[in-house]
N, C-alpha and C positions, 0 to 999 in steps of 0.2 A: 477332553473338555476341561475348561478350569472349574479345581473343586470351590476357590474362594477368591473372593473379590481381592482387588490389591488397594492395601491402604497407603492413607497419607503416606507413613514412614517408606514405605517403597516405593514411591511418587518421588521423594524429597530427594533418595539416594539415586534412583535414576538422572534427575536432573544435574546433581553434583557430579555425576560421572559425564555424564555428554556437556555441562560447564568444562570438567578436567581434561575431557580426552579432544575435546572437538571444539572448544571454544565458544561456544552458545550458550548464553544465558537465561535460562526460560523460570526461574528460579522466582524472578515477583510477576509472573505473570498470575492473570488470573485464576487463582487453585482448581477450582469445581470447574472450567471451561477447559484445562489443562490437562487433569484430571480422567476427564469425559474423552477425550482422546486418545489418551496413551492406553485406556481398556478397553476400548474399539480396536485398536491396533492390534490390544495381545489379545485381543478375543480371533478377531480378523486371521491373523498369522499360525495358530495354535501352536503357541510353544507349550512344550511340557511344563514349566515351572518358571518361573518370574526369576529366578537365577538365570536360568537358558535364555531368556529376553533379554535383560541387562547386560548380560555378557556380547550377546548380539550386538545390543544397538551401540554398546563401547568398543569393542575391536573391528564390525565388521562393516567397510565405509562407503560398500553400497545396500548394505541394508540401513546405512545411517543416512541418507541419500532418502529414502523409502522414509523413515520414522521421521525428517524434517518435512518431506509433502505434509506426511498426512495428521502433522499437532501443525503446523502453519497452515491459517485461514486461505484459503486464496478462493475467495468467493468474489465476483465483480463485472462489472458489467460498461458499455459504453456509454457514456451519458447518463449515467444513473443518478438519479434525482433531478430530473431535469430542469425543477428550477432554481436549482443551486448554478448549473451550465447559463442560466441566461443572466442571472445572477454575477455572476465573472463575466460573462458578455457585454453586460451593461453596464455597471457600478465597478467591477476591479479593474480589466485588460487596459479598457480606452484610459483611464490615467495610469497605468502602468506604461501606455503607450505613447508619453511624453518624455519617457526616462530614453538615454542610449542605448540603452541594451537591461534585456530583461532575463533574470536567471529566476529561472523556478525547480524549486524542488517538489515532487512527488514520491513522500516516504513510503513505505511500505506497496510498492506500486503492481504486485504480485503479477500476472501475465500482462502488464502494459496499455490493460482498456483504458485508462484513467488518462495517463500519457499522450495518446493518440485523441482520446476524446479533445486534451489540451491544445494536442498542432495544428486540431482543424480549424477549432473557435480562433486562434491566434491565427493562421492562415487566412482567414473570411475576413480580420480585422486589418491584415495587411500588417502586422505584427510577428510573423514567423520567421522573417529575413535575419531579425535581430533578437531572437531569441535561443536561450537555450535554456531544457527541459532535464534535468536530471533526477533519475529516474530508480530508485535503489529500494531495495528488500534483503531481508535476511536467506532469500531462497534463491540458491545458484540457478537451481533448475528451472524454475519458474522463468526468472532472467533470460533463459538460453531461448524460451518461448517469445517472450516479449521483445526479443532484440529482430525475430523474424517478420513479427507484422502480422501474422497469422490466423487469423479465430476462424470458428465453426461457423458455415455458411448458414445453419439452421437458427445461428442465434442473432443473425442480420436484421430479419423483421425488428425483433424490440430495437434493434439497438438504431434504427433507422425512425421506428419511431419517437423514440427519446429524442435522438436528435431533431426533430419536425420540431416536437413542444422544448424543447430547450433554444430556441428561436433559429435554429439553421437555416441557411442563407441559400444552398442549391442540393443538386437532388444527391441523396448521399451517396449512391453507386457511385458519383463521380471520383469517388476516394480510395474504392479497393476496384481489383480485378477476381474475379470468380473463374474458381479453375478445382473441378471437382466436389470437393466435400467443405474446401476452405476457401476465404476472403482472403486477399493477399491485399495490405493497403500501402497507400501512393509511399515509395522511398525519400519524395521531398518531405516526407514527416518526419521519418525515422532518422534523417539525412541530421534533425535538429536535437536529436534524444541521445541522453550519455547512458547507458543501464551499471550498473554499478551493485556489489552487495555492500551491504549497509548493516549495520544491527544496531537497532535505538536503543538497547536495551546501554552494549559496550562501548561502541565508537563514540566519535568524538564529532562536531564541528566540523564540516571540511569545505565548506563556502557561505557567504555573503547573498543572501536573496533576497531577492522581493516579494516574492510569494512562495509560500509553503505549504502543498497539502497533504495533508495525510487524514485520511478518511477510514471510518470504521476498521481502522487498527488499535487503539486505544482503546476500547471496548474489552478487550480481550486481558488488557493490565491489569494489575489492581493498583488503589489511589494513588499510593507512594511512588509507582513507578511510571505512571500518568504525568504526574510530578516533575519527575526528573527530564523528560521527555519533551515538558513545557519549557524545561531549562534551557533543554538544547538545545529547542525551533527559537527560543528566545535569543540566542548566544549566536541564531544561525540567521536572523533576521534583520533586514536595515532596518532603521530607523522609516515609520510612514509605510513599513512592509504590510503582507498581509497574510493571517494564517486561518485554512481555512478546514474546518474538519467532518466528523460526518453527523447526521442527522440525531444520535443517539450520543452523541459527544459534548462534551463543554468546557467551558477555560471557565467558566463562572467561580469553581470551587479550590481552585490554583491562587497560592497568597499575593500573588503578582498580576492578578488580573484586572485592579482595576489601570496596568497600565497599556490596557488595550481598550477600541472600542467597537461594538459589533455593527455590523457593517448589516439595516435592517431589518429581514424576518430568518434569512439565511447564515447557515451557522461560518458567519467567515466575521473575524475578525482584522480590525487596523490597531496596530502599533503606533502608539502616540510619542 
């Protein structure tokens, strides 16, 4: 059992070693949210001594595998908020559906429900042919999940009824095939998805979009690195684009915000 809590200073030096040895930056994330995980882990794991843990999660790179699940959030759902989904249905897709061709990015896109939520509504709008969805997180493993199509048959209901009140257009079975315990959905979706790891924290810029969402991942920053983040979707955005975040989120306190403008009651913003 551990005799004592791990403070700050061995929070800070862990992170500086999975920065040096693995290249993840978790360093301005939010401390006390960050924190709260990394002693669920070494509670979870029971190592003898917070030495034996750091040593761990620095050399050994399937238990680093392990220590990236469980401090990255991957909490999410299909159609979640659904009136944010009719929101893009109605006010963002149909004039992004005058453009040629439409690239959307979905950052932090953790097992892909957000993604797929995406191909349907563009699919129903007759918008799927010429679009592409890319789709990036800082977690391989996740990705590996998201790129199959996959989820738990048990979590269909909500997700079928989000989709009803996020205005869906036919019965949502029509979209996966059920085979055991899991949903397997249609390959013309996935047929339009890039999965990619990505890390907002270090990467850079690596296309031109119209719409960019990233939802209830910014939460988890603190301000300065919210910040920086606004930099990039800004750096990553056309001109007239649109970025769109989650419920608990805002561009309001960003010094460059007023050159966006909010698109409503739903948290999606246009670039002016």
């Amino acid at each position: 059992m551990i005799s004592d809590a791990i403070d700050n200073e061995q929070i800070e030096t862990l992170l500086s070693d999975v920065l040096e040895a693995h290249g993840y930056d978790f360093l301005e994330y939010s401390h006390a949210s960050i924190k709260r995980r990394i002693t669920r882990l070494y509670a979870l794991d029971n190592f003898v001594s917070f030495a034996e843990f750091r040593y761990t999660v620095r050399t050994d790179k399937q238990y680093f595998k392990r220590f990236l699940e469980e401090i990255t959030v991957n909490v999410t759902e299909m159609f979640r908020d659904p009136t944010f989904y009719k929101a893009l249905r109605n006010d963002v897709l149909p004039v992004l559906g005058t453009y040629p061709f439409i690239r959307i990015w979905v950052a932090g896109c953790s097992t892909g429900e957000e993604a797929y939520s995406l191909a349907i509504v563009l699919k129903e709008l007759n918008l799927l042919h010429k679009s592409l969805i890319y789709a990036t997180d800082i977690n391989p493993s996740v990705l590996e999940k998201a790129k199959k199509g996959l989820f738990p048959l048990n979590h269909l209901k909500t997700y079928s009824e989000n989709y009803v009140n996020s205005g869906g257009l036919k019965d949502f079975s029509s979209y996966y095939s059920a085979n055991y315990s899991l949903a397997k959905f249609d390959e013309t979706l996935s047929s339009k998805m890039i999965f990619s790891t990505h890390n907002l924290v270090s990467d850079h810029s690596f296309n031109e979009f119209q719409l960019i969402l990233c939802r209830n991942v910014l939460i988890y920053f603190d301000k300065e690195l919210q910040h920086k983040v606004f930099q990039l979707f800004d750096n990553s955005l056309e001109k007239l684009g649109y970025l769109a975040l989650g419920s608990k989120e805002s561009l309001d306190f960003w010094n460059r915000s007023k050159e966006y403008k909010r698109i409503r009651t739903e948290k999606i913003w246009r670039k002016l």
